[in-house]
TIDOVO-670762 format. One record per residue (C-alpha): residue in one letter; y, z, x. Coordinates in nm, 2 decimals. Layout:
BEGIN
PT  residu       Y       Z       X
PT       A       Y       Z       X
...
END
This chain:
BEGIN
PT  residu       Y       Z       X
PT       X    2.33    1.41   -3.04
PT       X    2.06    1.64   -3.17
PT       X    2.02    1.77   -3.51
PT       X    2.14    2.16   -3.53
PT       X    1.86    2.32   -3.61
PT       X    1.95    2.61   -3.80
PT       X    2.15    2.42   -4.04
PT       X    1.88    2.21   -4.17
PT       X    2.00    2.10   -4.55
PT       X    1.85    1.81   -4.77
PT       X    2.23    1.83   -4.89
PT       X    2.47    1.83   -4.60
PT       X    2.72    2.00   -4.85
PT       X    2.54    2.28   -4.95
PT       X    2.80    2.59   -4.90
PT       X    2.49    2.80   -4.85
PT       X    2.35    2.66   -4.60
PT       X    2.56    2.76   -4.29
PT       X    2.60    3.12   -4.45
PT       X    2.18    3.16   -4.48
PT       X    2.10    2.97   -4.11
PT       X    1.83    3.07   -3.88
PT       X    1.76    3.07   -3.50
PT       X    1.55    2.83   -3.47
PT       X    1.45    2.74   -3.12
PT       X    1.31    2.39   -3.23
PT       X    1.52    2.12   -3.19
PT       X    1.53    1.75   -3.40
PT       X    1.58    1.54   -3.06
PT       X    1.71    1.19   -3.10
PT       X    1.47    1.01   -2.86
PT       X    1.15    1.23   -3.07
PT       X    1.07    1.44   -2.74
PT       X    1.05    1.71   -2.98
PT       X    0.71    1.52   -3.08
PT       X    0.58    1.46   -2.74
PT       X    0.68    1.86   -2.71
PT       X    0.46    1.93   -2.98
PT       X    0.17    1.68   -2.91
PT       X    0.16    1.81   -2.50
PT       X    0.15    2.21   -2.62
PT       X   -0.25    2.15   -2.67
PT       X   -0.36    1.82   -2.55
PT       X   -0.51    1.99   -2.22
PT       X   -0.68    2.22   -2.49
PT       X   -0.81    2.01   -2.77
PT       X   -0.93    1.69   -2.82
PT       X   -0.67    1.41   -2.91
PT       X   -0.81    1.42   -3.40
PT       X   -0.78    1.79   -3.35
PT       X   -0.42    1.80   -3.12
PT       X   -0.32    1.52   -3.37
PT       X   -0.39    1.76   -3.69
PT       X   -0.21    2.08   -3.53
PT       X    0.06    1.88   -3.43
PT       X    0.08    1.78   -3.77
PT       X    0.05    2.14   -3.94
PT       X    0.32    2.27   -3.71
PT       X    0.55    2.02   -3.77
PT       X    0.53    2.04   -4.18
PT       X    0.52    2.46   -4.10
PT       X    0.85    2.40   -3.84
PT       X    0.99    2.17   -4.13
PT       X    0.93    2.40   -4.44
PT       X    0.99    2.71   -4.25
PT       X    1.40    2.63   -4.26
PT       X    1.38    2.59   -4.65
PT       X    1.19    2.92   -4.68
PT       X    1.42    3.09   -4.45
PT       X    1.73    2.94   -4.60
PT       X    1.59    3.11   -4.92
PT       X    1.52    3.44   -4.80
PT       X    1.14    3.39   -4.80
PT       X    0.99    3.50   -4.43
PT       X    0.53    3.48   -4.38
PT       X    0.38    3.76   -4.15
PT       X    0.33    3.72   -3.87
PT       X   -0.07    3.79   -3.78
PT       X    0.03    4.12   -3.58
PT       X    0.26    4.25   -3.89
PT       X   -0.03    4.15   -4.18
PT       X   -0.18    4.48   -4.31
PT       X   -0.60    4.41   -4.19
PT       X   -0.68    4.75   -4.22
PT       X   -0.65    4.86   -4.58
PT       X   -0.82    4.53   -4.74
PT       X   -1.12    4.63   -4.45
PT       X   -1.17    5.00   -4.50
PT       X   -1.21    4.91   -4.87
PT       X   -1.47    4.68   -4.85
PT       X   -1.66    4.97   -4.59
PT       X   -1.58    5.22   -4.90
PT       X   -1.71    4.99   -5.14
PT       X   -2.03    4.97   -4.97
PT       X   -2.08    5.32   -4.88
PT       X   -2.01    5.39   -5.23
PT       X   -2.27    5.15   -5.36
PT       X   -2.52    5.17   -5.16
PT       X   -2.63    4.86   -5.18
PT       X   -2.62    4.56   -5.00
PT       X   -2.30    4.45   -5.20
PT       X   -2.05    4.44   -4.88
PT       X   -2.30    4.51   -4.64
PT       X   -2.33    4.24   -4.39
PT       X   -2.12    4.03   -4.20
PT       X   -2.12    3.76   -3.98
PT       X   -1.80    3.76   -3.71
PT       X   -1.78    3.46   -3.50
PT       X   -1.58    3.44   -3.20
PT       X   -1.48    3.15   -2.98
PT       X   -1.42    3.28   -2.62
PT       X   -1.16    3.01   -2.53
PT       X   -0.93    3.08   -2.81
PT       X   -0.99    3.48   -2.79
PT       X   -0.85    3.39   -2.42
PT       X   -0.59    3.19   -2.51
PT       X   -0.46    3.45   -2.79
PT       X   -0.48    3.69   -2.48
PT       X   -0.26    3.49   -2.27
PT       X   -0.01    3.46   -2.50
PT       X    0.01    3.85   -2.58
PT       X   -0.18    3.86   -2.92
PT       X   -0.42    4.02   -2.81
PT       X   -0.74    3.82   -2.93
PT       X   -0.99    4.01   -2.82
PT       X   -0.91    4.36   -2.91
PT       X   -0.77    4.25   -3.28
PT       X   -1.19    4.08   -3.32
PT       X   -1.34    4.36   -3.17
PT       X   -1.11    4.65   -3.43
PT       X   -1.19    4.38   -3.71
PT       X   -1.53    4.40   -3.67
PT       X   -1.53    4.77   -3.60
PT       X   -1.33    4.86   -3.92
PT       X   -1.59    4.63   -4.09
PT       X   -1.88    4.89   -3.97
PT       X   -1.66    5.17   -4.04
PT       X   -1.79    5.32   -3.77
PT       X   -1.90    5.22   -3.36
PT       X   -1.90    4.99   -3.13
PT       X   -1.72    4.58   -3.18
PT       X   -1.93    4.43   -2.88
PT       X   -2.33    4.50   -3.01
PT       X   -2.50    4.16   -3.14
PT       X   -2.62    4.29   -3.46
PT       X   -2.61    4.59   -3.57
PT       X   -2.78    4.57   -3.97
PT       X   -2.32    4.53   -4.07
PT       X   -2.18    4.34   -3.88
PT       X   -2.37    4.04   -3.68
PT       X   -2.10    3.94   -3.35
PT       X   -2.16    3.60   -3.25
PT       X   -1.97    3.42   -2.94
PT       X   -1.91    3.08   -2.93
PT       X   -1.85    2.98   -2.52
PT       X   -1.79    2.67   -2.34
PT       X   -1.42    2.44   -2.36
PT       X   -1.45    2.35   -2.71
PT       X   -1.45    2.72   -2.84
PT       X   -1.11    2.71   -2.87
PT       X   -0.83    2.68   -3.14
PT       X   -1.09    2.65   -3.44
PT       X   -1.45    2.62   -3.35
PT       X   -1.50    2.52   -3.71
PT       X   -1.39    2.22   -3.63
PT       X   -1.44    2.22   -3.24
PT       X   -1.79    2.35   -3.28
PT       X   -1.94    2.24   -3.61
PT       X   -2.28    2.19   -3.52
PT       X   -2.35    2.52   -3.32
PT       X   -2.09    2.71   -3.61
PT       X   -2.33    2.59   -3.89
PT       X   -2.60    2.70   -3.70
PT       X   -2.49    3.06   -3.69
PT       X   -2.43    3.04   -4.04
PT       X   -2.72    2.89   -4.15
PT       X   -2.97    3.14   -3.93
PT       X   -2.73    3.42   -4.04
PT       X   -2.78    3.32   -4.41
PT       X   -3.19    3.22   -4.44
PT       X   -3.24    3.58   -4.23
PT       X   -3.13    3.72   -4.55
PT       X   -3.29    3.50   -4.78
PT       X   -2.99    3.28   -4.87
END
């Protein structure tokens, strides 16, 4: 039978255990498709070193996530973090210097996983275009380069999940032309 998975306990007699459980729709299959699960969620997406290196984060996150639960500990999720206040001090920092200190940026997009965030609700898109407005303090997320902030899109299949990794040779090239136009 398979595991229950919100009673997940290195000691199956911990008393505190049942009374601290969590809904947790993963479930600890005996035959491991649970890991075929979790390996076919983003092998249409990403090629099979990157799918095998998610799969591998969300299973330690999936495993360690029932220990942090069961001790009261919960993370953000990426719509409940607090963006705006770290932002709009860095845009006060600069107006208040008035000096290049905090005063350009280079926000690189991948189209494929602003999509994908899209489709699954998170709204991809519009949370890159307000980070990069807040970052200006001021107009519009969608101009190329605007003296702030620099937007750069990364397109094609691989500009998905993390085009760090995806994309490393066109993402260093950003970087690097973003960098020697300032004298870096």
């Amino acid at each position: 039978p398979a595991s229950d998975p919100s009673s997940f306990s290195s000691d199956a007699t911990d008393p505190t255990a049942a009374a601290t459980s969590i809904d947790d729709p993963f479930v600890l299959k005996d035959d491991g498709s649970h890991l075929v699960e979790l390996h076919s969620k983003r092998s249409g997406i990403l090629d099979p070193e990157l799918n095998f290196r998610a799969v591998h984060s969300e299973i330690a996150y999936l495993a360690n996530r029932r220990i942090r639960y069961r001790k009261g500990i919960r993370m953000e999720g990426g719509k409940e973090y607090d963006f705006q206040t770290p932002v709009k001090k860095i845009v006060e920092m600069r107006r208040e210097s008035n000096a290049d200190a905090c005063s350009n940026f280079l926000c690189i997009i991948g189209e494929s996983c602003a999509t994908m965030f899209d489709q699954f609700g998170l709204d991809g898109t519009k949370r890159f275009e307000e980070a990069c407005q807040l970052l200006r303090g001021t107009g519009d997320a969608t101009s190329g380069d605007d003296g702030i902030v620099r937007v750069e899109r990364l397109v094609g299949e691989k500009s998905t999940l993390s085009v760090v990794n995806q994309m490393p040779e066109e993402f260093a090239a950003l970087c690097n032309d973003f960098l020697s136009e300032r004298g870096l």
